[in-house]
C-alpha positions in Angstrom: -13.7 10.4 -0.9 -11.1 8.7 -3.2 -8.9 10.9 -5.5 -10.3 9.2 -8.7 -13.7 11.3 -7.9 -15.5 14.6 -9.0 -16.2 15.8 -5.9 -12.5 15.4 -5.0 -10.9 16.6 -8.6 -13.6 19.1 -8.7 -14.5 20.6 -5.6 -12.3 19.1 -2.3 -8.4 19.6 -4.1 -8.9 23.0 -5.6 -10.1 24.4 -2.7 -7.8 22.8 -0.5 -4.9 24.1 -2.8 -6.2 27.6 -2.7 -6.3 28.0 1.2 -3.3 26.3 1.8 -1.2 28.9 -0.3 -3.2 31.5 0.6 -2.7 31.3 4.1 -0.4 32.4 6.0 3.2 30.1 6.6 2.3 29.7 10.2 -1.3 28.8 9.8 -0.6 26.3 6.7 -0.2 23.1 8.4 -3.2 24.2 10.3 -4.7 24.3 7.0 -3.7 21.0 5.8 -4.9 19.6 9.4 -8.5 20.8 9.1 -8.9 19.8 5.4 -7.3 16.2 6.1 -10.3 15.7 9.2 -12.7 17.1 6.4 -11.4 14.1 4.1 -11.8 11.7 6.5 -15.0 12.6 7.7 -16.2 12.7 3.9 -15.6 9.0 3.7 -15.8 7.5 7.8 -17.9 9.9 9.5 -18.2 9.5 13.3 -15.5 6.9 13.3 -13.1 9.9 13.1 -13.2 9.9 16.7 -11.1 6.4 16.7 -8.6 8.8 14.5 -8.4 11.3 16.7 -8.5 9.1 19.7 -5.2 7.4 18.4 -3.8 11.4 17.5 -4.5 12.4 21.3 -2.8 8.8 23.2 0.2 8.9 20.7 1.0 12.6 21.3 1.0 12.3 25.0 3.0 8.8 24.8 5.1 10.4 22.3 5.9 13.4 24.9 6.3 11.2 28.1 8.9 9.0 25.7 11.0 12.2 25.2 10.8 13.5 28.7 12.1 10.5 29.8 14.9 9.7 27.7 16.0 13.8 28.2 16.1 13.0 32.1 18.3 9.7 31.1 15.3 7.5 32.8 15.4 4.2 30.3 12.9 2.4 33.0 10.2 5.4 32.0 10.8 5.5 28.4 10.6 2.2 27.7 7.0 2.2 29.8 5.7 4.8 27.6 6.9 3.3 24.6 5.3 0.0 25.8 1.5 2.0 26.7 2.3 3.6 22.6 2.4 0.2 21.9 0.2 -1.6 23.5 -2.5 0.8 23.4 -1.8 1.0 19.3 -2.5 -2.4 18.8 -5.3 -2.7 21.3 -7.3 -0.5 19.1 -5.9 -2.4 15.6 -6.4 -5.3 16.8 -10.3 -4.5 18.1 -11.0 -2.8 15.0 -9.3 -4.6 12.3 -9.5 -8.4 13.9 -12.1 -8.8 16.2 -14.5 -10.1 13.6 -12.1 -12.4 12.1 -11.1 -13.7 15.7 -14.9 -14.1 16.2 -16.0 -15.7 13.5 -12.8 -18.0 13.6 -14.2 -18.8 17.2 -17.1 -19.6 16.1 -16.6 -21.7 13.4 -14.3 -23.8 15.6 -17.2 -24.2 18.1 -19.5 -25.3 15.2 -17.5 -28.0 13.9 -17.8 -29.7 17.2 -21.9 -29.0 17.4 -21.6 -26.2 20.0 -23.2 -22.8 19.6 -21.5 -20.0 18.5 -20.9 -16.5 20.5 -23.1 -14.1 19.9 -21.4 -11.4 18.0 -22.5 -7.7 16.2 -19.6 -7.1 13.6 -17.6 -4.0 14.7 -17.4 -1.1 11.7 -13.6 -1.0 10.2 -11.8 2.7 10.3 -10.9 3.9 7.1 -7.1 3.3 6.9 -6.3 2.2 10.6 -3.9 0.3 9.5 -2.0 3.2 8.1 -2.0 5.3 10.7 -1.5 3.4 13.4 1.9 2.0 12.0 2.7 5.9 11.5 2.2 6.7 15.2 4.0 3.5 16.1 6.8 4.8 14.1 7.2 8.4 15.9 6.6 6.5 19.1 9.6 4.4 17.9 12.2 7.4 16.5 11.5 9.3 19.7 12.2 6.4 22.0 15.6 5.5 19.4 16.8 9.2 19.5 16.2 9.1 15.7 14.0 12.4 15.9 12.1 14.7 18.4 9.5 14.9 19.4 6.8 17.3 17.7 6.2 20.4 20.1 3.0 21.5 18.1 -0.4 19.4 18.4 -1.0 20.5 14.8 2.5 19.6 13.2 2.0 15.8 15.0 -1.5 15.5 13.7 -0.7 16.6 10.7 1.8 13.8 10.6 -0.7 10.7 10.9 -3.8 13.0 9.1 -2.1 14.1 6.0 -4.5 13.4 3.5 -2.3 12.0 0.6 -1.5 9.3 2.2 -4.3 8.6 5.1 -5.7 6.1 3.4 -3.6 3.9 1.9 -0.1 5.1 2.5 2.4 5.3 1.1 3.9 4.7 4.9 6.5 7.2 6.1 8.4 6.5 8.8 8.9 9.6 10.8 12.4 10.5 11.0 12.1 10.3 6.9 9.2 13.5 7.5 9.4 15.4 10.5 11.8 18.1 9.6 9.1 18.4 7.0 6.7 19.4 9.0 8.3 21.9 11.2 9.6 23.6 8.2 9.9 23.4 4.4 9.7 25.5 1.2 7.0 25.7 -1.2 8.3 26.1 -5.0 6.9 26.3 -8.5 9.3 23.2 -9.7 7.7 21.5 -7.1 3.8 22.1 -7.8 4.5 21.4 -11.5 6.6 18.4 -10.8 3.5 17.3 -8.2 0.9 17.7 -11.2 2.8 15.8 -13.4 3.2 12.5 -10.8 -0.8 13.3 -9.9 -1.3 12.9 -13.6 0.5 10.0 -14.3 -1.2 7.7 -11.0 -4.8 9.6 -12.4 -3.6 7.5 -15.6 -2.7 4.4 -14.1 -5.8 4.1 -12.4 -8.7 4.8 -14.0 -7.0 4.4 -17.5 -5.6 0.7 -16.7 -6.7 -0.6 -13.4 -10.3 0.3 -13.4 -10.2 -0.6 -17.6 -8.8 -4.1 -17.0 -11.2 -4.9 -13.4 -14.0 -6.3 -14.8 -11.2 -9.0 -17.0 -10.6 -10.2 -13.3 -13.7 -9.6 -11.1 -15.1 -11.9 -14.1 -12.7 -14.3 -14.0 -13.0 -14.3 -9.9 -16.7 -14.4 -10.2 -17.0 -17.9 -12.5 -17.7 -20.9 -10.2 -13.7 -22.6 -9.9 -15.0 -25.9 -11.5 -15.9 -23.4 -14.3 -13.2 -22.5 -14.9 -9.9 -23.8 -17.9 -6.5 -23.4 -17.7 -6.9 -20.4 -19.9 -9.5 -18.6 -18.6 -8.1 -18.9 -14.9 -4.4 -17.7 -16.3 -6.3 -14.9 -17.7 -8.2 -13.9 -14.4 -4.8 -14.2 -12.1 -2.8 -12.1 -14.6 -5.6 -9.0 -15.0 -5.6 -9.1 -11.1 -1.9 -8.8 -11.1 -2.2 -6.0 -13.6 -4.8 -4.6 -11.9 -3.3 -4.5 -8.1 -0.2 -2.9 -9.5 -1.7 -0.1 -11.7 -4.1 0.5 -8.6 -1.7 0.8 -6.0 1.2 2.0 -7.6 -1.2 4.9 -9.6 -2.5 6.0 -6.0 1.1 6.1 -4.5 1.8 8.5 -7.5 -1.0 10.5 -6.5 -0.2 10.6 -3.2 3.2 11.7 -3.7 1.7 14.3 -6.3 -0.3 15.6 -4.1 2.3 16.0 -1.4 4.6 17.8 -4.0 2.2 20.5 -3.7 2.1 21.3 -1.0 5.7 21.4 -0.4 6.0 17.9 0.9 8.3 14.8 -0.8 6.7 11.6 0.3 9.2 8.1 0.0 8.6 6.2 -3.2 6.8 3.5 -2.9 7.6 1.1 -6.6 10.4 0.6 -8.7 9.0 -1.6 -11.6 8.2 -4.8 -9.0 7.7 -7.1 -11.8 10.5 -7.1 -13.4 12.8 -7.9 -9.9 15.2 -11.1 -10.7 13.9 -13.0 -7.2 10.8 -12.4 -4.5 13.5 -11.3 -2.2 14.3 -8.2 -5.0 9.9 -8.2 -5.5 9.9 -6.9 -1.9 12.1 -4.1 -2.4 10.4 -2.9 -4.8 7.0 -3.5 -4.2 5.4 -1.3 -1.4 8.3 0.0 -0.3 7.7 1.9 2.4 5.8 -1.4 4.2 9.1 -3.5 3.6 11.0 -0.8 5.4 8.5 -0.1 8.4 8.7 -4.2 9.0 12.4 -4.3 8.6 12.9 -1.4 10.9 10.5 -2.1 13.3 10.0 -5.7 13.3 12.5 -7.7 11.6 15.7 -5.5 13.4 14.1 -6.1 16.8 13.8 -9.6 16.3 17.1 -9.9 15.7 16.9 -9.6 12.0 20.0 -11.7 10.4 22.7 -11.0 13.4 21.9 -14.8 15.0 22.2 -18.4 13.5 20.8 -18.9 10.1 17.7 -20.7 12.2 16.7 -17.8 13.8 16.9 -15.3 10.8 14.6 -17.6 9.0 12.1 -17.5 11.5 12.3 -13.8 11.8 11.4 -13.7 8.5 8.8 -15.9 8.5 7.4 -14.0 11.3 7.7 -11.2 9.2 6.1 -12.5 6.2 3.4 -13.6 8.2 2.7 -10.5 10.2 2.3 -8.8 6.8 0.2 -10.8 5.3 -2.4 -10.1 8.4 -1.4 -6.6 7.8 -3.1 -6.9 4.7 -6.4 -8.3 5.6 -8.3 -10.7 8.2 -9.1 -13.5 6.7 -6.8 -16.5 6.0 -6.1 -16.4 3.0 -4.1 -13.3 3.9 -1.9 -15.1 6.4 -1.3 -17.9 3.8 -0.4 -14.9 1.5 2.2 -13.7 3.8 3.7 -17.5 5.1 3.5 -18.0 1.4 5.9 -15.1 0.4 7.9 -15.4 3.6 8.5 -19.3 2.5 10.0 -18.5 -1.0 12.2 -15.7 0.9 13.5 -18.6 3.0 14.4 -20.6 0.4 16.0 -17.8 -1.4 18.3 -17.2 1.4 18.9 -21.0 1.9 19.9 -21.3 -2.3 21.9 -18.0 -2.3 19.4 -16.1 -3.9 19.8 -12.1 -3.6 18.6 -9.3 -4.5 19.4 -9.9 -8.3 18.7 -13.8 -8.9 21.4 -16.9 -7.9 23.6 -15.5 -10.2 24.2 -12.2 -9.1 23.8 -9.2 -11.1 22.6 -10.7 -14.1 23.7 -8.7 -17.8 20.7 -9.3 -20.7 19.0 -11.5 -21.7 20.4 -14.0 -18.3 18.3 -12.0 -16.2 15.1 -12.7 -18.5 15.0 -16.5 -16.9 14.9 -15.3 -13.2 12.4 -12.5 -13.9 9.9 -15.2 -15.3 10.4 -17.4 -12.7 9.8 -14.4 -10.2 6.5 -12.9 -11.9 5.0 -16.5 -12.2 5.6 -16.8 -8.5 4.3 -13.7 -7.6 1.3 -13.9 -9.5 0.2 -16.6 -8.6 0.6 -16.2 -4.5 -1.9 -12.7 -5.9 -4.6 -15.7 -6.3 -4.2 -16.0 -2.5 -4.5 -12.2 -2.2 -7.8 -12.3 -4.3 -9.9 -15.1 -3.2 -12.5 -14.8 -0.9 -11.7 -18.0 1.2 -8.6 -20.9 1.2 -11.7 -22.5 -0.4 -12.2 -21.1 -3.5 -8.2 -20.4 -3.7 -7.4 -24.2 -3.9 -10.3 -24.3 -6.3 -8.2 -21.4 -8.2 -4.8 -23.3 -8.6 -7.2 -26.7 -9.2 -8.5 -24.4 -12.5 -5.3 -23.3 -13.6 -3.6 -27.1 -13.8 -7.4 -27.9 -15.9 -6.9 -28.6 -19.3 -9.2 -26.6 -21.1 -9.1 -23.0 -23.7 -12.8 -22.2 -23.2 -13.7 -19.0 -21.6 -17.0 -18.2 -19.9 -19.6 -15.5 -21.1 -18.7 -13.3 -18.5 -15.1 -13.1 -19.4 -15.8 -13.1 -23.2 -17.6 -10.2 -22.4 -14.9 -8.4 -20.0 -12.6 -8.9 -22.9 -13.5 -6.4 -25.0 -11.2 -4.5 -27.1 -10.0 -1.4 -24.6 -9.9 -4.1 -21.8 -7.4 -6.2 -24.0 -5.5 -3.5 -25.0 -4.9 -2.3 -21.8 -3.9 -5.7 -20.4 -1.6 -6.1 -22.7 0.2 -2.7 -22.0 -0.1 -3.8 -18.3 1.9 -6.9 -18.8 4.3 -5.2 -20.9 4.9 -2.8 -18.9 8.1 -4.2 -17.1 10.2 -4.1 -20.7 9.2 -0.3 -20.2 11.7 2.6 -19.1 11.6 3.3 -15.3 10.2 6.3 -15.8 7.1 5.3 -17.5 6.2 2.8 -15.2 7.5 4.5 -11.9 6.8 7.9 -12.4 9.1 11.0 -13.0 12.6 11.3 -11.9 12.6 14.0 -9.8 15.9 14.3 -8.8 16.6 14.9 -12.8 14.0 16.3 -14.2 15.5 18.0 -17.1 16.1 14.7 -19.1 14.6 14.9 -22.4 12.6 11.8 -22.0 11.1 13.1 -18.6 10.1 16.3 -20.2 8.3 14.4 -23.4 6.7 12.2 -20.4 5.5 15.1 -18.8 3.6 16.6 -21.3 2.2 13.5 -22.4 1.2 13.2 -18.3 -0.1 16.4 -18.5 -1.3 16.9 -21.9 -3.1 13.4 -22.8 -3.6 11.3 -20.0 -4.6 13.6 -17.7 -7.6 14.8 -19.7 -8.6 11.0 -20.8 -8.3 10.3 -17.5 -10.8 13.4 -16.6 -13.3 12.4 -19.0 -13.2 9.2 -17.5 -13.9 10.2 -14.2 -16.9 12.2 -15.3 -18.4 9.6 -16.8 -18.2 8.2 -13.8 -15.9 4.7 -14.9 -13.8 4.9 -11.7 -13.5 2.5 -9.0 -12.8 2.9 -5.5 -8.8 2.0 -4.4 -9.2 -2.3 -3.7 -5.6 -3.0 -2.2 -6.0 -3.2 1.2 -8.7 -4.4 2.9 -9.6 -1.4 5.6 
């Protein structure tokens, strides 16, 4: 069930909304709990039991880490932090890599003539990758002292089931949620300021994303030795558009959705295209990943407190770790070396978070923003392509003279798709607030309110009509 759907819009939310407010305080999260396994169940079926599998092992770990560090045993807690840890990534890395480990195997064996093993591909959990890196995080917070541990079954599951964001984040660390879930109020501002940001991600993607996909699953499609200069530019930059308006319209929704039912979720973009360097892209793109790795990962590896050598290879390690986040396949890991490469060299040249020059007035900062999009978009070709194969194939295209375009993509181009590629490219000379959502902390601006309506009032219902006629597409970032 993905929120761009009938049966969700229609049916699942207003229900959901209805019982939850209904029902008594105590029996809310209880509520929320039930409805969340129904979610996931609409979409996984019996694979729910992997879910709750990884629910029961990280409560129990998370309770023996507590216990432990009470009594002042460090020896105990750090051996039920390592089980949390170990048994988390046991079942990731059965679930999510076992195929590609497989059939990496196997295609080793058969360059040298042997036989490959035997092998039935294991089914993916919806959003294992989400959840998991929750549970590792409230493993982590009760270990650091950062939080406590969750008394109530329901209040823990409802940490790692929470609808909104089971799927496809945004990630929450828990310390950032878990007073949260123990307690919190419920207000009108909030339920109004939640439809608004549900609105607004409805908008971005079934309005953009889902108008400008078939510009780049065209492009993509074409044979690479088919493809010109132009028509390959054209592909890469409808994908770009296309990831952003996706992911960044289903973190609104999420965090709408959370709004109301009481619950602020941790933004997840602030206008990523229009950072002056890749090391700026990060911390604004996917947010909430950057700051699970950095808190998690990069920290523990020492982060940047050693020599300059080993800071670079944390991040590398880094870089590449997310990159297999992302997906199995190799063209993922080359994604994330990729990325974790240009950080390197940023460091090495003195580039921060706002270009080589530093904070960079006008039209200065225009240079370093084109350099960072073109670099960005076109490690997305990575992120897109099926194999390293038909990525070199990709790059070969866009360095091939050439203005023709194929059928397919003459076709794609249609006016509404053109339109709404150009609005998507144009989008970083935009306010913040159209791009990123409302600012909730001050709502009352005059330009939020005239937002809002327009959220409310027009896109909204386009975005409704839409839906019914059944134009949506299912979320694409993350491969599950």
């Amino acid at each position: 069930m993905v929120f761009s759907s009938v049966t969700f819009l229609f049916f699942f939310l207003p229900v959901v909304l209805a019982a939850y407010h209904l029902a008594p305080r105590r029996m809310r999260n209880g509520v929320l709990v039930a409805a969340s396994l129904v979610f996931y169940v609409w979409g996984a079926g019996a694979i729910v039991f992997a879910l709750l599998g990884s629910v029961a092992a990280n409560y129990v770990a998370g309770l023996a880490i507590e216990r432990a560090v009470d009594r002042g045993d460090r020896t105990a807690a750090r051996r039920a932090l390592a089980f949390g840890i170990v048994i988390n990534l046991l079942l990731l890395g059965w679930f999510k890599y076992a195929n590609f480990g497989v059939a990496t195997w196997n295609g080793a064996l058969g360059a040298f003539g042997f036989s490959g093993v035997p092998w039935a591909g294991i089914v993916l959990p919806i959003g294992i990758s989400f959840y998991t890196f929750h549970a590792l995080s409230y493993l982590m917070d009760i270990h650091r002292g950062t939080a406590r541990h969750l008394v109530s079954p329901i209040d823990y599951t409802l940490y790692i089931t929470f609808f909104p964001q089971l799927i496809a984040g945004p990630i929450v660390r828990f310390h950032e949620i878990r007073d949260q879930l123990v307690e919190r109020r419920e207000t009108v501002d909030a339920f109004a300021a939640g439809i608004y940001r549900f609105s607004l991600g409805l908008g971005k993607k079934v309005l953009i994303a889902d108008t400008v996909a078939p510009v780049a699953n065209a492009a993509f499609g074409v044979p690479t030795g088919e493809l010109s200069t132009l028509a390959a530019a054209i592909g890469v930059v409808a994908y770009a558009v296309q990831l952003y308006f996706d992911f960044s319209g289903y973190s609104d929704m999420a965090l709408g959705l959370a709004l109301m039912f009481g619950i602020r979720l941790p933004e997840n973009f602030a206008r990523p295209y229009a950072a002056r360097s890749v090391t700026e892209f990060w911390r604004r793109w996917h947010m909430s990943l950057s700051r699970w790795f950095r808190d998690y990962l990069y920290v523990p590896l020492g982060g940047n407190r050693g020599t300059s050598l080993a800071t670079y290879r944390n991040l590398v390690i880094v870089f590449l770790v997310t990159g297999l986040w992302h997906g199995a396949n190799w063209t993922f890991i080359l994604w994330g070396g990729y990325h974790g490469v240009l950080l390197l060299l940023e460091r090495v040249a003195g580039v921060g978070r706002r270009g080589a020059g530093g904070a960079e007035p006008g039209d200065r900062a225009i240079p370093w923003r084109a350099v960072t999009v073109i670099l960005v978009v076109l490690g997305w070709v990575l992120f897109r392509a099926p194999t390293v194969e038909n990525a070199v194939g990709y790059y070969a295209a866009l360095l091939r003279p050439g203005l023709e375009l194929p059928l397919d993509l003459r076709l794609a181009l249609d006016p509404v798709a053109t339109i709404c590629l150009v609005f998507g490219v144009g989008s970083v000379l935009l306010p913040r607030s159209w791009v990123t959502g409302l600012r909730l902390e001050d709502p009352s601006r005059t330009a939020d309110r005239a937002l809002r309506l327009v959220a409310v009032g027009v896109v909204l219902p386009a975005a409704i009509v839409l839906v019914i006629a059944g134009s949506f597409s299912p979320f694409l970032y993350f491969q599950f």
